[in-house]
C-alpha positions in Angstrom: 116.7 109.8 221.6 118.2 107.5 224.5 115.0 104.7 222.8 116.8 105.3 219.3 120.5 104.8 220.6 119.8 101.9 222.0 118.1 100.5 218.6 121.1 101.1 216.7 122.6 99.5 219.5 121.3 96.2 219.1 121.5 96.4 215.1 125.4 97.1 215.8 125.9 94.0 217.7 123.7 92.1 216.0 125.6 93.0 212.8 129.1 92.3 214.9 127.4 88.9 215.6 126.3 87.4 212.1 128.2 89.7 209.7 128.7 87.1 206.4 124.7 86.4 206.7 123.7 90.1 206.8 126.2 90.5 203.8 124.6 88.1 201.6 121.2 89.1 202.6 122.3 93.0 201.3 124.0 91.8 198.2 120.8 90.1 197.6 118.4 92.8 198.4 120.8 95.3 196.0 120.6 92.7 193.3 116.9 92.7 193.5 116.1 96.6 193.8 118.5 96.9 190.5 116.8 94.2 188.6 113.3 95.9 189.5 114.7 99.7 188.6 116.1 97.8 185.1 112.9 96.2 184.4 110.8 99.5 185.1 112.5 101.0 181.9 110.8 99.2 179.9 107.2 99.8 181.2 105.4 102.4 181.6 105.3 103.0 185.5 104.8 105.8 187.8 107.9 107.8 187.9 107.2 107.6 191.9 107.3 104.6 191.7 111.4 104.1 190.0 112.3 107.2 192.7 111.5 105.6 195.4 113.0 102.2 194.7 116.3 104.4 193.8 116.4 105.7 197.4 115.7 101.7 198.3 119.2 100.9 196.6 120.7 103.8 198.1 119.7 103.0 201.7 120.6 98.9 201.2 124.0 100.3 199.5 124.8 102.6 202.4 123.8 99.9 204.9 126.3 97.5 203.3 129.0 100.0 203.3 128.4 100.2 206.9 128.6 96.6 207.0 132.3 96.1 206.0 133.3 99.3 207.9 131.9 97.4 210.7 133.8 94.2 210.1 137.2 96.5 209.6 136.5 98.4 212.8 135.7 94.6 214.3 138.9 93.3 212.5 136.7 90.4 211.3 138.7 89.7 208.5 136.4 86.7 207.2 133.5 89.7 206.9 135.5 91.7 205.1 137.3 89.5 202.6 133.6 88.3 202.0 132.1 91.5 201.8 134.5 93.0 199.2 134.4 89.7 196.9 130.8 90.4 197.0 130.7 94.0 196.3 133.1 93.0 193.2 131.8 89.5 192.2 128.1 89.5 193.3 126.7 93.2 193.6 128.9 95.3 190.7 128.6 92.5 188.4 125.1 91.3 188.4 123.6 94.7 188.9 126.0 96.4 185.8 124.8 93.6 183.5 120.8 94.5 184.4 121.4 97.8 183.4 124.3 97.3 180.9 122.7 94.5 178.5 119.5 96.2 177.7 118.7 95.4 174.2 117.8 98.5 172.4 117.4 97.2 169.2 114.9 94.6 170.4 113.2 97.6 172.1 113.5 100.0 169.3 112.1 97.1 167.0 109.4 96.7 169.5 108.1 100.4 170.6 108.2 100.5 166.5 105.6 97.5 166.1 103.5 98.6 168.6 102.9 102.1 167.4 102.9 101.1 163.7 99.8 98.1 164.7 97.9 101.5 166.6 98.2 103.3 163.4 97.3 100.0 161.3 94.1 99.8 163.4 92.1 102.4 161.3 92.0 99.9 159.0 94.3 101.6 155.8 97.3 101.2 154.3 99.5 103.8 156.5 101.6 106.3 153.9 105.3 106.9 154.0 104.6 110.3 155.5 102.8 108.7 158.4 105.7 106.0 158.6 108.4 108.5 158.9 106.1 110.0 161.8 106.1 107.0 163.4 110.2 106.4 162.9 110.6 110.3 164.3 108.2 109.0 167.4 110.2 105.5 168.1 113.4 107.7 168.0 112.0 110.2 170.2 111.4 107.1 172.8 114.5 105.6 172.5 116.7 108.7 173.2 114.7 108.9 176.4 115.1 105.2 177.2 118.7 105.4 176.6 118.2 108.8 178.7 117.3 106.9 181.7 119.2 103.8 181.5 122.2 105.5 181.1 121.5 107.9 184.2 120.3 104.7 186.6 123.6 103.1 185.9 126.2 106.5 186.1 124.4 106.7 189.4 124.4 102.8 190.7 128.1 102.4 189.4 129.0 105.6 191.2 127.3 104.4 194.1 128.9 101.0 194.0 132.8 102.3 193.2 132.1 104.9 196.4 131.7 101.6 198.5 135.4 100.7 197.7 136.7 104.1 198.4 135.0 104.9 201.5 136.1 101.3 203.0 139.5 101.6 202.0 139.7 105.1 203.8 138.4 103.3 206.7 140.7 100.7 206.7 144.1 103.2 206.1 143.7 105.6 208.8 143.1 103.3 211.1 146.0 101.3 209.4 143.7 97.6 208.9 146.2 97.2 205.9 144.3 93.4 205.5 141.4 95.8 204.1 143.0 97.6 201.9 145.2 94.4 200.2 141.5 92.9 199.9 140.0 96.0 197.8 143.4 96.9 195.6 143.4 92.8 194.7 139.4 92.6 193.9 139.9 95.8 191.7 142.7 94.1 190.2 140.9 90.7 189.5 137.8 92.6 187.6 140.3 94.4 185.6 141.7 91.7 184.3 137.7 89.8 184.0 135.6 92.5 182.6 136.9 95.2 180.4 133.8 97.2 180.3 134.8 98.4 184.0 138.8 99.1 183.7 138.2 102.8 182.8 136.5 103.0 186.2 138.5 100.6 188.0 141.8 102.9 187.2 139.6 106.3 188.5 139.3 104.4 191.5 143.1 103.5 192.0 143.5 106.5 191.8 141.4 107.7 194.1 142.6 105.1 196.5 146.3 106.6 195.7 144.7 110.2 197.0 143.7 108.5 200.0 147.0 107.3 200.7 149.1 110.3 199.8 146.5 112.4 202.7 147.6 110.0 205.3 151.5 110.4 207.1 151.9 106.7 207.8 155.4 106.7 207.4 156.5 103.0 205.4 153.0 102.2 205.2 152.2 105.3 202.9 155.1 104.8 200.7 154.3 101.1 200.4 150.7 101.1 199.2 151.0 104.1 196.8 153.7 101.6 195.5 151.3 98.9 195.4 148.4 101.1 194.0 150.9 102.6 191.3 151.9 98.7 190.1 148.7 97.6 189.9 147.3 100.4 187.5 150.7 100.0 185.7 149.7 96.2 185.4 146.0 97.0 184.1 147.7 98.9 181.3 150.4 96.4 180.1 147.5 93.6 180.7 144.9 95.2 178.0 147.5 96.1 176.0 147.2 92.9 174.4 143.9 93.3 173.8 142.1 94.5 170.9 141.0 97.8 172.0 143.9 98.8 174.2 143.5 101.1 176.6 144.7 105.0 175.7 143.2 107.3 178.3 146.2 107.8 180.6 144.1 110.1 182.8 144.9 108.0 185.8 148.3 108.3 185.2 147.8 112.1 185.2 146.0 112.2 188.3 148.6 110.0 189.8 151.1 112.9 188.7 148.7 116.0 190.2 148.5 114.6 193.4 152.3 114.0 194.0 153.0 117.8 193.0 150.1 119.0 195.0 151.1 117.1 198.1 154.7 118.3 196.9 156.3 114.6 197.4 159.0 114.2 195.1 159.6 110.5 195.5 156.1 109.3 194.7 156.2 111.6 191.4 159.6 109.6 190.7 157.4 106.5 191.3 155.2 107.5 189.1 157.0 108.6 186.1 159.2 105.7 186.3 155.7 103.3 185.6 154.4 105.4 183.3 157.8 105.4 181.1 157.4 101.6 181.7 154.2 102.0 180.1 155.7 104.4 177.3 158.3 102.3 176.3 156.2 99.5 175.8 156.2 98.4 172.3 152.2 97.7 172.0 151.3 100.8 173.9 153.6 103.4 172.2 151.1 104.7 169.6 152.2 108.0 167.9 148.8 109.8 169.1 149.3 108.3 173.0 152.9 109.6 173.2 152.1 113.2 172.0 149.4 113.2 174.4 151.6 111.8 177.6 154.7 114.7 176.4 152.2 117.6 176.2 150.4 116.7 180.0 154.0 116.4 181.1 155.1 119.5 180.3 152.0 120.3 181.8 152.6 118.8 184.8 155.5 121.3 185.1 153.9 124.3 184.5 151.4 122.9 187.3 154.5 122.8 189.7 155.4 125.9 189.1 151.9 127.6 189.4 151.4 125.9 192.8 155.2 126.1 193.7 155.8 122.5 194.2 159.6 123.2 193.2 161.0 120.0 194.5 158.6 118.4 192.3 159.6 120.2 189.5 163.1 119.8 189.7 162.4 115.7 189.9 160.0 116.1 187.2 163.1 118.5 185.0 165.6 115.9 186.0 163.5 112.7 185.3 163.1 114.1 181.8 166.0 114.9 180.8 167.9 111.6 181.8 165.8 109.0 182.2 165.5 108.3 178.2 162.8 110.1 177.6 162.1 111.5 173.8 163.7 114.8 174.2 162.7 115.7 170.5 158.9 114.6 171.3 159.3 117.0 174.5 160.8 119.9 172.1 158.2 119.8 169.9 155.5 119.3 172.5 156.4 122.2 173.9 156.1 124.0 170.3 152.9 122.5 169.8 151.6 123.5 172.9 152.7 127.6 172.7 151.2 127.7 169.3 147.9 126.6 170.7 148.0 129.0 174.0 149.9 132.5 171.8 149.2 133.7 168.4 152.1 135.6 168.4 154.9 132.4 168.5 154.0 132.1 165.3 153.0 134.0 162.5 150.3 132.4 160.6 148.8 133.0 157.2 145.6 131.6 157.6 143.4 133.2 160.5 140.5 131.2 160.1 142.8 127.7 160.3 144.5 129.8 163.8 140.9 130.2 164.9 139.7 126.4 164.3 142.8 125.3 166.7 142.1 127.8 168.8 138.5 126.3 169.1 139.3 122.9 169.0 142.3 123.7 171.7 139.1 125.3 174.0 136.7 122.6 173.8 139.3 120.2 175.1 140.4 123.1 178.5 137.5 121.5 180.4 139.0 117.4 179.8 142.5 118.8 180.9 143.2 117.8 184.0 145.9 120.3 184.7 143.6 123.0 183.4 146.0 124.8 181.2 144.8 127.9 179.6 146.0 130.6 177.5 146.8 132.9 180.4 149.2 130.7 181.9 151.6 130.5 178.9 153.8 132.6 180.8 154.5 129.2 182.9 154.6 127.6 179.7 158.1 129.4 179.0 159.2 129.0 182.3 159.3 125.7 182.5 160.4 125.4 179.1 163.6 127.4 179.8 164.0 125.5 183.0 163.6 122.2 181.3 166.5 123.3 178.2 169.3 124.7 180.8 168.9 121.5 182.8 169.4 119.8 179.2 172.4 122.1 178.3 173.5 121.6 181.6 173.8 117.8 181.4 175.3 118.0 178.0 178.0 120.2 179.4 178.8 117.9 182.7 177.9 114.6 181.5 177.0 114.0 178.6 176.9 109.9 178.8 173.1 110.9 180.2 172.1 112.1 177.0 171.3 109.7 174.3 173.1 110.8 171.4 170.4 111.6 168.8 169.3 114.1 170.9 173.2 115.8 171.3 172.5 118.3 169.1 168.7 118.8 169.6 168.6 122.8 169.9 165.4 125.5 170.4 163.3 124.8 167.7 163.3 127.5 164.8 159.7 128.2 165.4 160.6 129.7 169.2 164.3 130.9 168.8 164.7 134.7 168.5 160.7 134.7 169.0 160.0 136.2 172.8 159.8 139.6 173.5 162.9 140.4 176.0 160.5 141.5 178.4 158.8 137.8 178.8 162.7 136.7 179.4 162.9 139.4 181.3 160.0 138.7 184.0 161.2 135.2 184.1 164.6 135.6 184.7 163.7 137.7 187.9 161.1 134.8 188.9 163.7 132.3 188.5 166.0 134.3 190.5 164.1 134.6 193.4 164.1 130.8 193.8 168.0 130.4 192.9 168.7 129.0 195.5 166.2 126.0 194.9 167.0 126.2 191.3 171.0 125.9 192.3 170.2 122.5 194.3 169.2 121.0 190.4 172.0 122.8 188.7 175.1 122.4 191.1 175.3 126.3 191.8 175.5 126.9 188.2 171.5 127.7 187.2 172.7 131.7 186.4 174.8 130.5 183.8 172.4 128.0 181.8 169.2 130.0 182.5 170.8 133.2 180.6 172.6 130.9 177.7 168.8 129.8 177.3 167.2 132.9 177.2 169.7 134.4 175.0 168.6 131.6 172.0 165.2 132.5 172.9 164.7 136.8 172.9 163.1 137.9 169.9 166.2 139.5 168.0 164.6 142.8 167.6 164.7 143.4 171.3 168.3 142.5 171.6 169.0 146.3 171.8 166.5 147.2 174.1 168.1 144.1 176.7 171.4 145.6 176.3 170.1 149.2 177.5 167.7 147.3 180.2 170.6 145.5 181.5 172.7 148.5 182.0 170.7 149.8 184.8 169.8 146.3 186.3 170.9 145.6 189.5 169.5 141.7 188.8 172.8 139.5 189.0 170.5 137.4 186.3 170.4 140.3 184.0 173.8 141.6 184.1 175.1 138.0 183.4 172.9 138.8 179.7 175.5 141.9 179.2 177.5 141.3 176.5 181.2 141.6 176.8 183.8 144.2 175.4 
C-alpha cells in the first residue's frame, strides 16, 4: 500500500511538473483510441477486441480529467486554459467527427457489392427474389452498424461533456473562478462553431447552472448563474439566424426546475426575464415554440406548488402577469392543458378523438420535464386560480400593468361554471392555510380575489350545494363565498 502511495506520488508531481506536455500527450492518445474504435466498425473484429479499447478511452479520458483538476488544484492557469481548449478544440472535435462522418451510404453501397459478388460467384444470373434477400441482408447490417456507431459516440460524447462538468465543480467549490470563465467561454465558442453540438452544449450549461445554484458562495453564486443564464440566452438568439433554429427550450426549463427546487426566487426572475428575451424575439417566436414555453410555465407553477416552493411561485404568478407576457396564450394554455389531464372539463362527442389525445398526451409524460400527469390536475387548478386573482387583482389596483388587449380577458367559457364545488372547495382550504404567504403577493387582500375566482369557476349546478356547505363552515375562505341578503 505504502509502495503504491508513493507511485501515485511521483505521477502527481511529475504531472504538477510538465502539465501542458502530459495534456497533449492525452489529447493525443484519446484522438487515437477514437480513431481505432471508429475504424473497427467497419471490419469485422473481435468484439473483445472494440471492449477493451473502450475501457482504453475511458482510463486516458479519466486520466485527463485528473489532469486539469490537478492544474486547478495547482492554480496553474496556463494548464488549464490549455487543457480546456484542448478538450473543446482538439479532443471533442476530432474524435465527434471519427464517429460522426461515417459514410453509410458508401458502406451500405459496399456491404451490398460484396454480398451481391458472393452470390454472383455460382456463376448465374441472381433472381429478384434472391436480390431482395440480399437488400433485407444489407439492411439488416446497416441497422446494426448504425447500432454501434451511434452507441460509441452517446457514450464518448457523454464521456467527453462529463470532463467539463466535473472540472467546473472542481473549480467552484473551491472558488478558482479563472476555471470556470475558461469552460463557460469554450462552450460558448463551439456553440457558435459547430452546430451539431449546441443541443449538448445547452444540457451542459445547464448542468453547470445546477452546480452553481448547490454552492452558497454569496456574490459569486449569483454572478455565474448570471453568466451561465446569458450565455445559453446568447446560443439561442445566435442560431436563431440560422436555418434550422433552435426550438427545444429544455434548457430553459431545467434552468426554471432548479431555481424552484432550490426555492430561489431571484434566479427564477433571472431566468424568466432571458427566456421572455428569447420569446419576444421576432425570429424565435414561432406559434408551435410559444404554446410549448406557456404550457411548461404553467407547469412550472404547479411544480411550485407540489414541492411548496411558494416564494417561487408568487415570482413566477407576478412575473406573468406584468411582465408582458401573452396573457390570452397563458388562458388558453391552461385550457389546453386541463382538457388533456380531465375528461370531465369538457364534454366531448367523439371518444375515440378524447382517447387519441389522451395517448398522444401519454407518450409525451416521460419528455416532460416537470412530469405532469393526470393526477396532479388538482395543482393544475390551483395555480390557475392563483394565477387569475393575481390578474384581477392587478386590474383592480393598477391597471397601467396590464396591457390593454388583455383588460377584458376573462375564464374561458370552456372552464367557467365547469368545477365541481368541491374541487373549489379543497382548494380554497389549501390556499388558506398558506394566506399568510399568499397575502405577501396580494397586499392582504388574497380572500377577496381567490373567492371572486372561484365563484366564475364552480360548476353552476353545485351553486346550491356551496350555499348549504358554507353555512356550517367555519373557513373564513368559505364564508366570504356566502351570498348576501
Amino acid at each position: 500500500m505504502l509502495l503504491l502511495y508513493s507511485v501515485y506520488t511521483i505521477i502527481e508531481v511529475y504531472l504538477y511538473c510538465q502539465p501542458s506536455k502530459i495534456s497533449m500527450s492525452f489529447a493525443n492518445k484519446i484522438n487515437n483510441i477514437t480513431n481505432q474504435i471508429t475504424k473497427s466498425l467497419f471490419k469485422a473484429v473481435p468484439s473483445n477486441d472494440v471492449y477493451k479499447k473502450t475501457n482504453l478511452l475511458q482510463q486516458y479520458i479519466a486520466n485527463f480529467t485528473n489532469l486539469i483538476v490537478l492544474a486547478v488544484k495547482s492554480k496553474d492557469n496556463e494548464t488549464i486554459r490549455d487543457s480546456v481548449y484542448r478538450l473543446g478544440h482538439n479532443i471533442w472535435n476530432l474524435m465527434l467527427s471519427q464517429l460522426k462522418e461515417v459514410d453509410f451510404k458508401e458502406k451500405k453501397l459496399q456491404i451490398y457489392n460484396e454480398i451481391y459478388n458472393d452470390f454472383k460467384g455460382f456463376g448465374r444470373d441472381i433472381p429478384i427474389s434472391e436480390i431482395k434477400d440480399i437488400i433485407l441482408i444489407v439492411d439488416r447490417r446497416m441497422d446494426s452498424l448504425v447500432g454501434e456507431t451511434n452507441t460509441a459516440f452517446n457514450t464518448a460524447e457523454d464521456q467527453v461533456t462529463q470532463v467539463y462538468k466535473d472540472v467546473f465543480e472542481t473549480a467552484f467549490s473551491s472558488k478558482e473562478f479563472f476555471a470556470c470563465d475558461c469552460i463557460i467561454t469554450s462552450l460558448h465558442e463551439k456553440a457558435r462553431n459547430q452546430r451539431t453540438v449546441v443541443n449538448r452544449i445547452l444540457i451542459i450549461l445547464a448542468d453547470l447552472f445546477d452546480i452553481v445554484i448547490s454552492y452558497k458562495h454569496n456574490g459569486y453564486s449569483q454572478l455565474y448563474c448570471e453568466k451561465i443564464v446569458s450565455t445559453i440566452e446568447s446560443i439561442y438568439i445566435d442560431n436563431a439566424f440560422k436555418e434550422n433554429p433552435l426550438t427545444d427550450m429544455e434548457a430553459y426549463y431545467t434552468l426554471i426546475k432548479k431555481t424552484i427546487f432550490h426555492k430561489e426566487p431571484s434566479l427564477l426572475k433571472l431566468v424568466m426575464k432571458s427566456l421572455h428575451n428569447i420569446l419576444e424575439s421576432q425570429e424565435t417566436n414561432t406559434f408551435e415554440l410559444k404554446e410549448s414555453i406557456y404550457k411548461n410555465l404553467l407547469y412550472a407553477g404547479m411544480y411550485c406548488l407540489e414541492i411548496k416552493s411558494m416564494k417561487c411561485c408568487a415570482t413566477l404568478v407576478r412575473y406573468l402577469v406584468t411582465e408582458k407576457f401573452d396573457l390570452k396564450e397563458l388562458n388558453c394554455s391552461f385550457v389546453k392543458i386541463n382538457f388533456l389531464v380531465t375528461k370531465k372539463t369538457v364534454e366531448l362527442e367523439n371518444d375515440v378523438f378524447f382517447n387519441l389525445l389522451e395517448s398522444f398526451h401519454q407518450s409525451k409524460q416521460d419528455e416532460n420535464i416537470f412530469n405532469i400527469t393526470k393526477e396532479k390536475r388538482y395543482l393544475l387548478l390551483k395555480f390557475y386560480l392563483v394565477f387569475y386573482s393575481y390578474f384581477k387583482l392587478q386590474l383592480h389596483i393598477s391597471i397601467d400593468r396590464i396591457a390593454s388587449e388583455y383588460h377584458e380577458l376573462s375564464v374561458d367559457g370552456q372552464l367557467q361554471g365547469k368545477i365541481p364545488f368541491y374541487n373549489i372547495r379543497t382548494v380554497l382550504l389549501d390556499l388558506e392555510s398558506h394566506s399568510k404567504n399568499w397575502n405577501e403577493l396580494f397586499i392582504d387582500q388574497c380572500e377577496t380575489f381567490f373567492v371572486q375566482t372561484a365563484k366564475e369557476l364552480v360548476a353552476e349546478s353545485d351553486l346550491e350545494q356551496l350555499e348549504s356547505d358554507i353555512f356550517y363552515s367555519s373557513s373564513t375562505y368559505l364564508k366570504a363565498l356566502k351570498p348576501s341578503t
